[in-house]
py3Dmol code that shows the C-alpha trace and the ligand (Angstrom):
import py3Dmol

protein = """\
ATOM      1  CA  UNK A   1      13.934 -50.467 -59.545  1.00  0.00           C
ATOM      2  CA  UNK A   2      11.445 -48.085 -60.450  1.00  0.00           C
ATOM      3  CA  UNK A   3      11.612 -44.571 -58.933  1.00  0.00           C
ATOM      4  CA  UNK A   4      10.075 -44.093 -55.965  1.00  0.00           C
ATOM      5  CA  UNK A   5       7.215 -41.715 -56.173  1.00  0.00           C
ATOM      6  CA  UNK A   6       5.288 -38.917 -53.743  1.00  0.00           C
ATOM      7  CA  UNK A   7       2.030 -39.023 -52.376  1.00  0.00           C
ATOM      8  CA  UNK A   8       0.824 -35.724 -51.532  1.00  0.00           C
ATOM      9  CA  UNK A   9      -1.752 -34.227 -49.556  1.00  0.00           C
ATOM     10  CA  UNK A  10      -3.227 -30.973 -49.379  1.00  0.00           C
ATOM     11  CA  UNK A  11      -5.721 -31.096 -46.582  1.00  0.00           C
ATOM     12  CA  UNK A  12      -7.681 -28.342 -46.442  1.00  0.00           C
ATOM     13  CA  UNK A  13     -11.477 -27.641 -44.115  1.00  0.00           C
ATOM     14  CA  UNK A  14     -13.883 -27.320 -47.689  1.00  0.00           C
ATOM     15  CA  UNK A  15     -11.368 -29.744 -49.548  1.00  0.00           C
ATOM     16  CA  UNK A  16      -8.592 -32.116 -49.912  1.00  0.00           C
ATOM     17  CA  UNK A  17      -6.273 -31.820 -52.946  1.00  0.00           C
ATOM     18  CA  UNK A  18      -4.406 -35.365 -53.653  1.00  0.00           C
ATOM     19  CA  UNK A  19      -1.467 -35.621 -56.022  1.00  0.00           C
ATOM     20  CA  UNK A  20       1.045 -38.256 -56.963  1.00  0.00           C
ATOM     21  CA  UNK A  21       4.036 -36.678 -58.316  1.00  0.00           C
ATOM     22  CA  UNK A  22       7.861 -37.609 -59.382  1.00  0.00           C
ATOM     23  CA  UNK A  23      10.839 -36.157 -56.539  1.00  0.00           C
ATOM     24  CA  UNK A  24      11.129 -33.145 -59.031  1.00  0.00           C
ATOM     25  CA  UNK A  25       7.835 -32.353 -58.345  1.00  0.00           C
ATOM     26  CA  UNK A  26       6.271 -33.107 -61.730  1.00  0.00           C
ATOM     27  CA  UNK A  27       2.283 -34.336 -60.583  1.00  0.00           C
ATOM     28  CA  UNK A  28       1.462 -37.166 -62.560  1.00  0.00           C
ATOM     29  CA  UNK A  29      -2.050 -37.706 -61.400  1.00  0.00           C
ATOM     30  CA  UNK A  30      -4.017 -34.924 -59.236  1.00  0.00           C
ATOM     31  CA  UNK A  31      -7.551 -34.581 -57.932  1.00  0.00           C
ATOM     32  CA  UNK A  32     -10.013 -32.698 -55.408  1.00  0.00           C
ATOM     33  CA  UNK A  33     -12.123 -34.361 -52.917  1.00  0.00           C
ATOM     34  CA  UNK A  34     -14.327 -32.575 -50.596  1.00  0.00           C
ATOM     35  CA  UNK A  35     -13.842 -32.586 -46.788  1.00  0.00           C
ATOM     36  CA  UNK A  36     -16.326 -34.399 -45.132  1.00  0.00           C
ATOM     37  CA  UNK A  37     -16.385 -36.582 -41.755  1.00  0.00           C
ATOM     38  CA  UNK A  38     -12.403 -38.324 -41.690  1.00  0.00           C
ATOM     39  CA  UNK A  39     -14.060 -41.686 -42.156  1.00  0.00           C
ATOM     40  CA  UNK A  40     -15.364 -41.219 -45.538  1.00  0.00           C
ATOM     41  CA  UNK A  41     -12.432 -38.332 -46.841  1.00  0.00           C
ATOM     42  CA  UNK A  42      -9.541 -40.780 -45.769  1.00  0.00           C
ATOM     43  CA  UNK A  43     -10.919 -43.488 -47.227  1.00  0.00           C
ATOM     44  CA  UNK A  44     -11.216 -41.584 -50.763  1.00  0.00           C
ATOM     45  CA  UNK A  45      -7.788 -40.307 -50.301  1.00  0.00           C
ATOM     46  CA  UNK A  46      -6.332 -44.306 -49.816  1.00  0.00           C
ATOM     47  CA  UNK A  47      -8.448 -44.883 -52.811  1.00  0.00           C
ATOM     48  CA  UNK A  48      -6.869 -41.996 -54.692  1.00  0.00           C
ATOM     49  CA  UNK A  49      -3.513 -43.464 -53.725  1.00  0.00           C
ATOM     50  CA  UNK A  50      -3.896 -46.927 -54.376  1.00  0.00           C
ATOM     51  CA  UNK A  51      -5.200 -46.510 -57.833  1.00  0.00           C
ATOM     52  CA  UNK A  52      -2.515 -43.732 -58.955  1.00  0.00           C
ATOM     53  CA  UNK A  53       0.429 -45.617 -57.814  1.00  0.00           C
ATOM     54  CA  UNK A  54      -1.365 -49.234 -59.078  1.00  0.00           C
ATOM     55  CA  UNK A  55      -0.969 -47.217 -62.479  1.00  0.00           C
ATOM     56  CA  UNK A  56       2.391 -45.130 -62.089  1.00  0.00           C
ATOM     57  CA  UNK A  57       4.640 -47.028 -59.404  1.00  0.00           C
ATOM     58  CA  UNK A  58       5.063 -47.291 -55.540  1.00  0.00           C
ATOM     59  CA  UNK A  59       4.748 -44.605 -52.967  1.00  0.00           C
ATOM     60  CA  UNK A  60       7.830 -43.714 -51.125  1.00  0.00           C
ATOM     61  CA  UNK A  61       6.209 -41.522 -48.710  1.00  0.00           C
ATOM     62  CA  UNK A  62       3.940 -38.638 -48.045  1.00  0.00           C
ATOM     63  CA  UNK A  63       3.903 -35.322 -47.579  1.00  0.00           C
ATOM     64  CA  UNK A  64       1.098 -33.325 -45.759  1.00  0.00           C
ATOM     65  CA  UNK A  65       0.672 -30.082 -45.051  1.00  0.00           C
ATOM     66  CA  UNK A  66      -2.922 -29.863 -43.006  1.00  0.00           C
ATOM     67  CA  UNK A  67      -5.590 -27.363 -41.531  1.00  0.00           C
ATOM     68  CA  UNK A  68      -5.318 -27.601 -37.589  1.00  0.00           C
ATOM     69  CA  UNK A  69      -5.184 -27.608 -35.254  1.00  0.00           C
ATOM     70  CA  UNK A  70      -2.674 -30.619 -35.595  1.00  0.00           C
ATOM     71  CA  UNK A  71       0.168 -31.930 -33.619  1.00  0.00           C
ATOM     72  CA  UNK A  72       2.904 -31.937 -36.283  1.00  0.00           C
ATOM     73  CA  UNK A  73       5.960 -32.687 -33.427  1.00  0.00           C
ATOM     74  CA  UNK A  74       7.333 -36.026 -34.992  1.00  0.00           C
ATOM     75  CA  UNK A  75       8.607 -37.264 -31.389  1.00  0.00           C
ATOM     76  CA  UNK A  76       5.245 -37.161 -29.895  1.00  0.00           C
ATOM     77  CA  UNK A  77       2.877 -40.440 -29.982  1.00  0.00           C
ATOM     78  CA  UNK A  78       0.117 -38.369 -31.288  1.00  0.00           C
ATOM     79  CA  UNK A  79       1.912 -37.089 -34.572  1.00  0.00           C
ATOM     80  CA  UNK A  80      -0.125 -36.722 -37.767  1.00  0.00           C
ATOM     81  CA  UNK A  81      -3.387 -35.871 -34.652  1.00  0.00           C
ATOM     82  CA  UNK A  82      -6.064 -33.631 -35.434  1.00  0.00           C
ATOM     83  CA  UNK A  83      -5.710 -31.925 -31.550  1.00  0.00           C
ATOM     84  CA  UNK A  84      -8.844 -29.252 -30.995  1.00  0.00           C
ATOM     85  CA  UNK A  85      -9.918 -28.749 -34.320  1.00  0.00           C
ATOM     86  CA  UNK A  86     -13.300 -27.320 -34.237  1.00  0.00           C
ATOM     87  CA  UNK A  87     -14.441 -29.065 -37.243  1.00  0.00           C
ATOM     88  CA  UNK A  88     -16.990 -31.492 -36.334  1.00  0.00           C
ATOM     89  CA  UNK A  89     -15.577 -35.308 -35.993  1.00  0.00           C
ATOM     90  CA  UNK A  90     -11.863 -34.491 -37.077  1.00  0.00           C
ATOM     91  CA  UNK A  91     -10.222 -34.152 -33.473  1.00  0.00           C
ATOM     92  CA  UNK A  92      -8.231 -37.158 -32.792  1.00  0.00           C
ATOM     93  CA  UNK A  93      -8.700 -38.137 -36.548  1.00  0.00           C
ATOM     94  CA  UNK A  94      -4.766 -39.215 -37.680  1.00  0.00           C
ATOM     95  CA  UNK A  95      -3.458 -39.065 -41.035  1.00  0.00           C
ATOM     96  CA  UNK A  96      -0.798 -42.018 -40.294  1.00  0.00           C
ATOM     97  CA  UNK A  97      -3.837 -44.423 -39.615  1.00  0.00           C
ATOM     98  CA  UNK A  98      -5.466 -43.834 -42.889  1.00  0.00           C
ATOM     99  CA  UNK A  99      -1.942 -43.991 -44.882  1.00  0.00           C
ATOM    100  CA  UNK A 100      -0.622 -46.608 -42.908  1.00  0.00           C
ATOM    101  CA  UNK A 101      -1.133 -49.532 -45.140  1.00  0.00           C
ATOM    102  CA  UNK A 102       1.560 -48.004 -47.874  1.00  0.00           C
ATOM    103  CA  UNK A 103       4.123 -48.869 -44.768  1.00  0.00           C
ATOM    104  CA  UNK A 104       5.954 -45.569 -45.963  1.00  0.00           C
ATOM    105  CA  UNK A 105       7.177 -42.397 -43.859  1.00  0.00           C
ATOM    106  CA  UNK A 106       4.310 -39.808 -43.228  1.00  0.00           C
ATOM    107  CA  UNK A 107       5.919 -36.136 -43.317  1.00  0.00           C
ATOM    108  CA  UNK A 108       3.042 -33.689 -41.798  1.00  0.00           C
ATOM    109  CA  UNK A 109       3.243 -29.854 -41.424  1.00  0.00           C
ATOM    110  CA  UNK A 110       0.849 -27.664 -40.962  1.00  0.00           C
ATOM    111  CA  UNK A 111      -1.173 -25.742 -44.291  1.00  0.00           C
ATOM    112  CA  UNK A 112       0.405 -21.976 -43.596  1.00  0.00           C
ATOM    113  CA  UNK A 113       3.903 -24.188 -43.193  1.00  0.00           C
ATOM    114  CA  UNK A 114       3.248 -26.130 -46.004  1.00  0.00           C
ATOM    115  CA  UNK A 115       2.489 -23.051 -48.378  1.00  0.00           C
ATOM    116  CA  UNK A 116       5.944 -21.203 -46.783  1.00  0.00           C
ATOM    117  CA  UNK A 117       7.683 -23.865 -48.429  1.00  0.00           C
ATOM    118  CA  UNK A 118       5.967 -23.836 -51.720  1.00  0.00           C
ATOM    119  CA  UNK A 119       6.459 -20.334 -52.004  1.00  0.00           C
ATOM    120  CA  UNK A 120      10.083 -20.824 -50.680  1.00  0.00           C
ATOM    121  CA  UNK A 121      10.463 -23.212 -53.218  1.00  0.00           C
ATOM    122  CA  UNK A 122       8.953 -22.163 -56.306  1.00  0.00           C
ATOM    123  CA  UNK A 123       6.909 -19.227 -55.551  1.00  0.00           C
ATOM    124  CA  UNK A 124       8.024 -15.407 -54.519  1.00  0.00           C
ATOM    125  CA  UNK A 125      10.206 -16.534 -51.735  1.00  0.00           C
ATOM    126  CA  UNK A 126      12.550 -18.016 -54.774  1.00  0.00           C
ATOM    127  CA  UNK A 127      16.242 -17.334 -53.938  1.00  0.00           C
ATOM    128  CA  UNK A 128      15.291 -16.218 -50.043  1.00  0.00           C
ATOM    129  CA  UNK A 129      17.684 -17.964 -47.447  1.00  0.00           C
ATOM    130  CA  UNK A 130      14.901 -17.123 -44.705  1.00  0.00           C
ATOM    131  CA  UNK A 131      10.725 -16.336 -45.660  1.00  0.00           C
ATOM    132  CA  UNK A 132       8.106 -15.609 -43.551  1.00  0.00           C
ATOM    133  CA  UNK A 133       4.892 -16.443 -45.259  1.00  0.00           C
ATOM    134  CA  UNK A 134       1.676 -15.392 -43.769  1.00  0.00           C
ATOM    135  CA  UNK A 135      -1.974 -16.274 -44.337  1.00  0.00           C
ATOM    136  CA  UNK A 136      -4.797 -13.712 -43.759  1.00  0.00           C
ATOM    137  CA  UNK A 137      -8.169 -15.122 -44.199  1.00  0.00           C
ATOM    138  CA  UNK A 138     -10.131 -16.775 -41.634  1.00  0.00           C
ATOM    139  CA  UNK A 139      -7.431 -16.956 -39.383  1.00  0.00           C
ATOM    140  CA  UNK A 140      -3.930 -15.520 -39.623  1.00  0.00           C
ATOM    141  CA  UNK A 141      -0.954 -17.687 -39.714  1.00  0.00           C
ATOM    142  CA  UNK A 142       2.326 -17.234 -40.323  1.00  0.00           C
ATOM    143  CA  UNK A 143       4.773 -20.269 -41.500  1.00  0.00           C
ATOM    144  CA  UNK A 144       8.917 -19.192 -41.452  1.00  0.00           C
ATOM    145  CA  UNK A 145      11.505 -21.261 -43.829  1.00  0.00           C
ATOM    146  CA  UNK A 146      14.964 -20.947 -43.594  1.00  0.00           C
ATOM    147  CA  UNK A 147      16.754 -22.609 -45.818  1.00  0.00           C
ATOM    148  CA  UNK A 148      14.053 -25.105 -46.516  1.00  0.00           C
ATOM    149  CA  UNK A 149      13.507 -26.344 -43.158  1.00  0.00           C
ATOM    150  CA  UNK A 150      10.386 -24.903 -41.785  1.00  0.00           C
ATOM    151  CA  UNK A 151      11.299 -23.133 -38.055  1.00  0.00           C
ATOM    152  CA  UNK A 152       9.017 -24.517 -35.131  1.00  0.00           C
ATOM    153  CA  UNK A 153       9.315 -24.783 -31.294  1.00  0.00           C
ATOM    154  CA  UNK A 154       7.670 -27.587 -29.597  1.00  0.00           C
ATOM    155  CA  UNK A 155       4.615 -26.682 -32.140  1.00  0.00           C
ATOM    156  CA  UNK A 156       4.217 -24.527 -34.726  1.00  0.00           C
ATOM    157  CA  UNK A 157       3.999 -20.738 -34.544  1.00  0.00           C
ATOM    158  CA  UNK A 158       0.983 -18.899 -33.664  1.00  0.00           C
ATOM    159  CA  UNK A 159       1.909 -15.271 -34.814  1.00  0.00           C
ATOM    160  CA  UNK A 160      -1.823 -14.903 -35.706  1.00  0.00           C
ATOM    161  CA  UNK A 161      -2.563 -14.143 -32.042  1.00  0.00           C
ATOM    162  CA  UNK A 162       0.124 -11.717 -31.067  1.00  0.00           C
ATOM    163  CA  UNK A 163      -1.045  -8.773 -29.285  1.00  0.00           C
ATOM    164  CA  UNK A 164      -1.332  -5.631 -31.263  1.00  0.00           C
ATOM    165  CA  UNK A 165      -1.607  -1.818 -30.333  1.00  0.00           C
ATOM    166  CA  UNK A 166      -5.135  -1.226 -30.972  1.00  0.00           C
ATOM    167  CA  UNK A 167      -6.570   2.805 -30.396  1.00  0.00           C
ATOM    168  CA  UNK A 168     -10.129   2.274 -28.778  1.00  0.00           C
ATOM    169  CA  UNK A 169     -10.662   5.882 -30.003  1.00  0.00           C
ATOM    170  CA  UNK A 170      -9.708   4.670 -33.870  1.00  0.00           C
ATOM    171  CA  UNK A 171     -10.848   1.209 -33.470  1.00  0.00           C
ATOM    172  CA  UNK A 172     -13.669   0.725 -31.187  1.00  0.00           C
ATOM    173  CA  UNK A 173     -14.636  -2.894 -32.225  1.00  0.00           C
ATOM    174  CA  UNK A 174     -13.028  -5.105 -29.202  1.00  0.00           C
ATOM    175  CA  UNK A 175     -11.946  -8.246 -31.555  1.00  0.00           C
ATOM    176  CA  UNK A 176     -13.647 -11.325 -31.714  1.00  0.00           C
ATOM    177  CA  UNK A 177     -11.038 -14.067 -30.537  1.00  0.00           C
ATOM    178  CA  UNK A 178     -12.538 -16.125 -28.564  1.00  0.00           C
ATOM    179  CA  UNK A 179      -9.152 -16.130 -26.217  1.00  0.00           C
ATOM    180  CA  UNK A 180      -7.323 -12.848 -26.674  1.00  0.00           C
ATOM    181  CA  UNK A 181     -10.250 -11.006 -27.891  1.00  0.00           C
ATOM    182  CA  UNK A 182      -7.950  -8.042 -29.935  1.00  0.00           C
ATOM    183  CA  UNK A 183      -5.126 -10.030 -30.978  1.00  0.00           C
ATOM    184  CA  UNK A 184      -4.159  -9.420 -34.079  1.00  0.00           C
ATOM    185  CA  UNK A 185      -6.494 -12.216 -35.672  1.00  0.00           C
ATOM    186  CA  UNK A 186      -9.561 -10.961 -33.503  1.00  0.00           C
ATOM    187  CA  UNK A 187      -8.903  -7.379 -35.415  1.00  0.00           C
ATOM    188  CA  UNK A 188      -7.794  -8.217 -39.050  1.00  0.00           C
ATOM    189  CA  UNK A 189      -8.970 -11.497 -39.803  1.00  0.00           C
ATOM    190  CA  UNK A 190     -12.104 -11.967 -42.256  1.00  0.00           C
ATOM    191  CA  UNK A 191     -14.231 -12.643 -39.822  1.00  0.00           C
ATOM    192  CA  UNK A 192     -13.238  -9.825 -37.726  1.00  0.00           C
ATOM    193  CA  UNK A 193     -13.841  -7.671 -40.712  1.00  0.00           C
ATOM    194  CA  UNK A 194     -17.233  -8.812 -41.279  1.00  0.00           C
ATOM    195  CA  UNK A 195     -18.033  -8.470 -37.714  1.00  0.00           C
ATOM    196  CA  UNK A 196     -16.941  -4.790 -37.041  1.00  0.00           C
ATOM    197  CA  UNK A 197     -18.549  -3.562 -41.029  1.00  0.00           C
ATOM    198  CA  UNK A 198     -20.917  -6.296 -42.128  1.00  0.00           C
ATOM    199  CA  UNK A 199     -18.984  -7.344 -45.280  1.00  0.00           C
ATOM    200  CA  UNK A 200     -15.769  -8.126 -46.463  1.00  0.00           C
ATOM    201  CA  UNK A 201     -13.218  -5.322 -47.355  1.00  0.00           C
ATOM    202  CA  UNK A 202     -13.184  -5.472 -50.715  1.00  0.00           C
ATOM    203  CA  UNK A 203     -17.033  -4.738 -51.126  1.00  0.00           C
ATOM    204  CA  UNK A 204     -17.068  -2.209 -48.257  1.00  0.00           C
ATOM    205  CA  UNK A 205     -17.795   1.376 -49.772  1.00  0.00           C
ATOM    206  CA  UNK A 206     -16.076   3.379 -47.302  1.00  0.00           C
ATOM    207  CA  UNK A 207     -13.198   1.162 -48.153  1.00  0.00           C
ATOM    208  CA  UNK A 208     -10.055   3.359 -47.575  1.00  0.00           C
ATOM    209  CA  UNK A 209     -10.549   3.984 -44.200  1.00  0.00           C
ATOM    210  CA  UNK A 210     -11.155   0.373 -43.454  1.00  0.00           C
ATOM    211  CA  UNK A 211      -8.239  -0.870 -45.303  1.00  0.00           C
ATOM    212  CA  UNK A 212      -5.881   1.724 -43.346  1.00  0.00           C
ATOM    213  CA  UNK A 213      -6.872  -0.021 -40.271  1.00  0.00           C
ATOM    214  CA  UNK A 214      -6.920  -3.633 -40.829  1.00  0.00           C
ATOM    215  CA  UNK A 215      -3.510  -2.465 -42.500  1.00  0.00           C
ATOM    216  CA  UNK A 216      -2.248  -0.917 -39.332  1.00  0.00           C
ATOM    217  CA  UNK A 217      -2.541  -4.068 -37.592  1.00  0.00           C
ATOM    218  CA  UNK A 218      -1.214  -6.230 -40.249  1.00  0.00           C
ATOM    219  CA  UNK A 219       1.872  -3.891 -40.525  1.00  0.00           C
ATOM    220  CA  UNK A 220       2.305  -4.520 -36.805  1.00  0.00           C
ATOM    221  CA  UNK A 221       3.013  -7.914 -37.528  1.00  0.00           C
ATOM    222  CA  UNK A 222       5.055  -7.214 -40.252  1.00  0.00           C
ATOM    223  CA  UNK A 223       7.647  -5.442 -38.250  1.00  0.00           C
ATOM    224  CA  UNK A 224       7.613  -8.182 -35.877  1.00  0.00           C
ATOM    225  CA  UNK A 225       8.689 -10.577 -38.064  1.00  0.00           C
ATOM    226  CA  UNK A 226      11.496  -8.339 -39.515  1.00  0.00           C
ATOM    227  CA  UNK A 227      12.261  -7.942 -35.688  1.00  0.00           C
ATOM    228  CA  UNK A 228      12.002 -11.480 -34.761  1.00  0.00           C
ATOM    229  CA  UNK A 229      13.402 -13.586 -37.711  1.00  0.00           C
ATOM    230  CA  UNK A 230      14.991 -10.641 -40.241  1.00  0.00           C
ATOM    231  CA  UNK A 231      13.435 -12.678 -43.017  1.00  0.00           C
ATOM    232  CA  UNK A 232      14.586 -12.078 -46.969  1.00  0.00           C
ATOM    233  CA  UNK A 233      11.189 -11.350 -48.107  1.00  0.00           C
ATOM    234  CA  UNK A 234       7.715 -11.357 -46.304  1.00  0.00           C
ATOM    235  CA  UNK A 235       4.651 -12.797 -48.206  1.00  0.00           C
ATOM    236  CA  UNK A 236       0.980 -11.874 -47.498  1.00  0.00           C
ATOM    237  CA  UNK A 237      -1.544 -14.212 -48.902  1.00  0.00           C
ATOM    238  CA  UNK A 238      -5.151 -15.211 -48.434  1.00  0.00           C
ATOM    239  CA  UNK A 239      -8.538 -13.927 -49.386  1.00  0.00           C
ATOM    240  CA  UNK A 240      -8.143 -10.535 -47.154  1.00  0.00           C
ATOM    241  CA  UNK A 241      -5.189  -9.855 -48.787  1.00  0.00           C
ATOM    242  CA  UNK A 242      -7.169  -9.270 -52.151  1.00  0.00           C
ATOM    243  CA  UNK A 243      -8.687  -6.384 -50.537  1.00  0.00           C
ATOM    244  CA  UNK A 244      -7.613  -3.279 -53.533  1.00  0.00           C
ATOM    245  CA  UNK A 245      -4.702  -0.995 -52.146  1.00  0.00           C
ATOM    246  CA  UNK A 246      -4.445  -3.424 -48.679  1.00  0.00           C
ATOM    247  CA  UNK A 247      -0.765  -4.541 -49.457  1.00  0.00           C
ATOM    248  CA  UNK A 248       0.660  -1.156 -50.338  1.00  0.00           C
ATOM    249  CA  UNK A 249      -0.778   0.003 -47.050  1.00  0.00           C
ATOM    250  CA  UNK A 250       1.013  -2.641 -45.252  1.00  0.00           C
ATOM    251  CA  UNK A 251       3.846  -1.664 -46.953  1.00  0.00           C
ATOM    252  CA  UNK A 252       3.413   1.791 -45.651  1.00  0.00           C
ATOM    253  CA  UNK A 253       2.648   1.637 -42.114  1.00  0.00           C
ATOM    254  CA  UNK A 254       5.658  -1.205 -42.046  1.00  0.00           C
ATOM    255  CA  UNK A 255       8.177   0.707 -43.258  1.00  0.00           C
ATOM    256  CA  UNK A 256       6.935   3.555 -40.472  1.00  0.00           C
ATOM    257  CA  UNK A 257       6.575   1.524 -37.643  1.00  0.00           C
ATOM    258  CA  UNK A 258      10.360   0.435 -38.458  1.00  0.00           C
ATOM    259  CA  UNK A 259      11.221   3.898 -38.258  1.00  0.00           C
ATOM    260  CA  UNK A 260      14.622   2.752 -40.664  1.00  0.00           C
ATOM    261  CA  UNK A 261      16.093   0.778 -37.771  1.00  0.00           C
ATOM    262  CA  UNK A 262      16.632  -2.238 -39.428  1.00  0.00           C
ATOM    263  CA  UNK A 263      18.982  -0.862 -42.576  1.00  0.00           C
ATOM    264  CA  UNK A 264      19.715  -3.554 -44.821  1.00  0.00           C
ATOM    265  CA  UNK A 265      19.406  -3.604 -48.871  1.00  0.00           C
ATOM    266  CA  UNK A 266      16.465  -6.168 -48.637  1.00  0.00           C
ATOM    267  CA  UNK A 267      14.238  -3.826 -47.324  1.00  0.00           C
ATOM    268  CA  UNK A 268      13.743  -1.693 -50.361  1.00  0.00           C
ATOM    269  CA  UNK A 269      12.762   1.777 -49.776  1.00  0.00           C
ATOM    270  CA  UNK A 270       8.858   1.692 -49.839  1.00  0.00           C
ATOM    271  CA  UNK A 271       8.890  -2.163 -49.268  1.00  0.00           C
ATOM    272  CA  UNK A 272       7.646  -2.932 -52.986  1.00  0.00           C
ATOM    273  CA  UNK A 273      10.202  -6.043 -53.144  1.00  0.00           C
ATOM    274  CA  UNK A 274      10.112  -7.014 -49.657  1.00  0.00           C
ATOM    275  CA  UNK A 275       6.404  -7.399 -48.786  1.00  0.00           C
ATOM    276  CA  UNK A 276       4.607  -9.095 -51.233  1.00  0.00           C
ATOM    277  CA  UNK A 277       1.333 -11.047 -52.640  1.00  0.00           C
ATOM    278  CA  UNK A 278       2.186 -15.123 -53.297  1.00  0.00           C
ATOM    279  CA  UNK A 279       3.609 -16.220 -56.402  1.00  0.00           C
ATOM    280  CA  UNK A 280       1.974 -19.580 -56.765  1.00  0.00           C
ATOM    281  CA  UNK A 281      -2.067 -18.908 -55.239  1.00  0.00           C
ATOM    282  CA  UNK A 282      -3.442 -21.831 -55.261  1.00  0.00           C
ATOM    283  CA  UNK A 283      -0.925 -24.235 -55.792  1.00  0.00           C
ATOM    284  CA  UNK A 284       1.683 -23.043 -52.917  1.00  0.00           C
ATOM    285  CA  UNK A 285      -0.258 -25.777 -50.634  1.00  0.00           C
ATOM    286  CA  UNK A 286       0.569 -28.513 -52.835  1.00  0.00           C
ATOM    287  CA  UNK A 287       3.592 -27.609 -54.185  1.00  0.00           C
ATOM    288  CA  UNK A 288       4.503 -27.178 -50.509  1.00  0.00           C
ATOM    289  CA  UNK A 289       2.970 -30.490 -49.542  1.00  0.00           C
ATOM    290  CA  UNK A 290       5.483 -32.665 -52.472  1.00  0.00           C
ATOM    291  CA  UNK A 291       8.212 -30.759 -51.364  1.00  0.00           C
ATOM    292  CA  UNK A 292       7.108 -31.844 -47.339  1.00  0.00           C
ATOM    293  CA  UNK A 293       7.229 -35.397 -49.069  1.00  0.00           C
ATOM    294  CA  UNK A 294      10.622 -35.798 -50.840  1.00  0.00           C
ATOM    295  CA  UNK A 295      12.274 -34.348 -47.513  1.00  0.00           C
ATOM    296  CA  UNK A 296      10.471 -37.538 -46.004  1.00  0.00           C
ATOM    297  CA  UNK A 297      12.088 -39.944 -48.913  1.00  0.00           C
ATOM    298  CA  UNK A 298      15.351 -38.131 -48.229  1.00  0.00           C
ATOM    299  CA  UNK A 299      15.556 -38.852 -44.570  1.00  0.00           C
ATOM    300  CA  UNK A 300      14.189 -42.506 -45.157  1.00  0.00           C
ATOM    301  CA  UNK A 301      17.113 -43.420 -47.964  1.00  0.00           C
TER     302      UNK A 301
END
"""
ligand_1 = """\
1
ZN
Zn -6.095 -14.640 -30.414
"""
view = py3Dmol.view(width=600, height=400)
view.addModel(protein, "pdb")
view.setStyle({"model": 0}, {"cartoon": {"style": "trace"}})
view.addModel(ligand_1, "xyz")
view.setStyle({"model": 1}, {"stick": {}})
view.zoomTo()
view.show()
């Protein structure tokens, strides 16, 4: 019997990447769609599938790792649901309807979860028992893998929106999320950024003072995860993160808001192994999104 193969989904809010790929991960056929309404970008994506596996073999499930919001509890009726997504025409748009007709198991996660475990798997969280990988662009978001199971509660985390100490003196800019106003994703997130200085940190000429404070808040978080899950390693992706001298910042400030309380030989003096950029970039979300769809096969066989 031929070997059965992975269909994988990286669904993203500008675009989808599709790949077909062997349980070791190899991709035998990949492409990019762009996200439009879920009508027309699900049926490309069954297209995509259909014709890969009509050349290379049968499907023995998927693996998805998604934008949100999305209810990715597999108990609940609505699993696989686009809940209240603000992206025009996606919310109640499900990804088991549209890859129902392969009759195969349907393994969905969330994109920051999906990423953790590429990066746990091949990426800089290699060797880690427990990662904490985090996402700063648009939104923060922060996906934790221990020992390649990806941790959740009754939904996934939401460590984007903790509350942070934020100095009206310092900081006068009063966040922009729409429910916590200056949680940590109201101060440090792109848009935030762009909001409070009119362009994105890495164009910004007074950039060193701006980069100290969207790293203070970022560092905050930081030591809350060490705090909360004493991860191996702590990876900071996404476009903010490409701000120059932003990481080593974060390393800074972390390493004094945990005032050498936690004292363990992961947490290298001046943080240089422990908080770091990704390892894959762009390909953590599908790498992440295979390795979502071989646990699937695993738990079917
Ligand atoms: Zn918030």
């Amino acid at each position: 019997m031929a070997e059965a193969l992975i269909g994988a989904v990286e669904a993203g809010g500008t675009k989808f990447v599709l790949a077909l790929a062997r349980k070791d991960g190899t991709i035998l056929r990949e492409t990019r769609i762009p996200t439009r309404d879920p009508r027309e970008t699900f049926a490309e994506m069954a297209d995509f599938f259909r014709t890969a596996s009509a050349s290379h073999g049968p499907i023995g499930a998927f693996g998805v790792a998604s934008f949100g919001p999305i209810d990715i509890d597999p108990a609940s009726p609505t699993y696989g649901t686009f809940t209240a997504t603000p992206k025009p025409g996606w919310q109640g748009a499900r990804f088991h309807d549209a890859l129902g007709e392969f009759g195969v198991p349907v393994r969905i996660e969330t994109d920051v979860n999906g990423a953790a475990m590429g990066e746990w798997l091949a990426g800089a969280g290699r060797g880690c028992r427990t990662l904490a990988y985090t996402t700063v662009g648009t939104g923060i978001g922060t996906g934790v893998v221990t020992a390649g199971t990806q941790l959740a509660g009754f939904s996934h985390y939401e460590a984007g929106h903790i509350p942070v100490r934020r100095d009206p003196a310092r900081d006068p800019f009063g966040g922009c999320c729409p429910f916590h106003g200056d949680c940590l994703e109201g101060l440090a997130a792109g848009p935030a950024i762009v909001a409070r200085w009119g362009d994105s940190l890495d164009k910004l000429e007074a950039r060193e003072t701006a980069v100290e404070l969207v790293a203070s808040y970022i560092a905050q978080h930081a030591a809350t995860l060490v705090l909360m899950h004493m991860p191996d390693r702590l990876i900071y992706g996404g476009g903010v993160m490409h701000a120059p001298g932003l990481i080593a910042a974060v390393r800074r400030q972390a390493e004094v808001l945990l005032g050498g309380y936690v004292a363990n030989e992961r947490l290298d003096p001046g943080l240089e192994r422990y908080i770091v950029l990704p390892g894959l970039g762009d390909d953590a979300g599908i790498t992440g999104a295979i390795a979502l769809g071989r646990q699937a096969l695993d738990a079917s066989a």
